[in-house]
N, C-alpha and C positions, 0 to 999 in steps of 0.2 A: 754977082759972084757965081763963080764955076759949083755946079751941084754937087762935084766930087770934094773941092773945097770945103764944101761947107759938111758933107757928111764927115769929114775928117774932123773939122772942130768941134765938130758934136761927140763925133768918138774919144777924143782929147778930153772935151768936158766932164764923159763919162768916167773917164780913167781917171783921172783926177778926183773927183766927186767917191771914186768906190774906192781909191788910196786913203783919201780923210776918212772916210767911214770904216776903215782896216785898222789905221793908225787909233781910233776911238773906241774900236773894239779889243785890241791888244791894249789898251789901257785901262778896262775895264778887268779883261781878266788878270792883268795883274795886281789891282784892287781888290779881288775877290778872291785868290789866290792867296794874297799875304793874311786874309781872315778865315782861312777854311785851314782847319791841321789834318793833315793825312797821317792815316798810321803806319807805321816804321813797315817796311816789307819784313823783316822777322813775324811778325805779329801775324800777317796776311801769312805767310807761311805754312805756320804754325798753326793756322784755321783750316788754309787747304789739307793739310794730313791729316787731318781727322772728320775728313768728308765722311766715311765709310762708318763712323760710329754715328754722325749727325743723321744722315741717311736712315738708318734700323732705329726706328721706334718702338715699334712691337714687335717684341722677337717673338716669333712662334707664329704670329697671323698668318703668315702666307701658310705653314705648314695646315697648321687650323682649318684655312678656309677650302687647300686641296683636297683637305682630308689624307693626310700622308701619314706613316706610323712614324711616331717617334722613335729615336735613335737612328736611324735608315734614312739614305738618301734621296731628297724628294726626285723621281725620276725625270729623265730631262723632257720626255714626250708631253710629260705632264704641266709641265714650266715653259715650254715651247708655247701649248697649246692656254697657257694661260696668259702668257706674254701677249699676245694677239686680243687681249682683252683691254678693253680701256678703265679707267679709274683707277682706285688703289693696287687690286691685285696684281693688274694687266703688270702696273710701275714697280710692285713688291719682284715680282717673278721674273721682270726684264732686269731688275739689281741683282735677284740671286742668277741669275746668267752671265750676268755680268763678274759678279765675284767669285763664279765657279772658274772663271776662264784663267782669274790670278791664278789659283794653285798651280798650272801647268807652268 
């Protein structure tokens, strides 16, 4: 048999072979699909807008841990230069940068 022949039957076999295994996996997820409930996009929603409250757990710690006076705005040099920290504050200091920029 011609070698190009038969690489072509092999390639055929394979196509074949990765369709039944397509057709097996598309009926798997449709099996597991009609057991799994997903929640209404209302509901996802309704969770995204209220990132900004989920996000502040301690209110007042970034202020606290700057050392910033209350009532007065923590300065941006100082929020800058905190952001470039990693751990909690670095993340506290990059969200008030973040939520300073809404007001504009």
């Amino acid at each position: 048999m011609d070698p190009i022949l038969n690489q072509i039957n092999q390639l055929i076999h394979c196509i074949e072979t990765l369709s039944e295994e397509l057709e097996i996996a598309d009926e798997i997820i449709d099996i597991l699909s009609e057991n799994i409930e997903l929640p209404d996009e209302a509901i996802l929603e309704a969770e995204d807008k209220k990132w900004i409250q989920k996000a502040i757990k301690k209110e007042g710690s970034l202020r606290k841990t700057l050392k910033a006076k209350e009532g007065k705005n923590i300065p941006r040099a100082k929020l800058e230069a905190a952001a470039k920290k990693g751990g909690k504050t670095g993340a506290r200091a990059r969200l008030a940068l973040k939520l300073r920029s809404f007001k504009k």
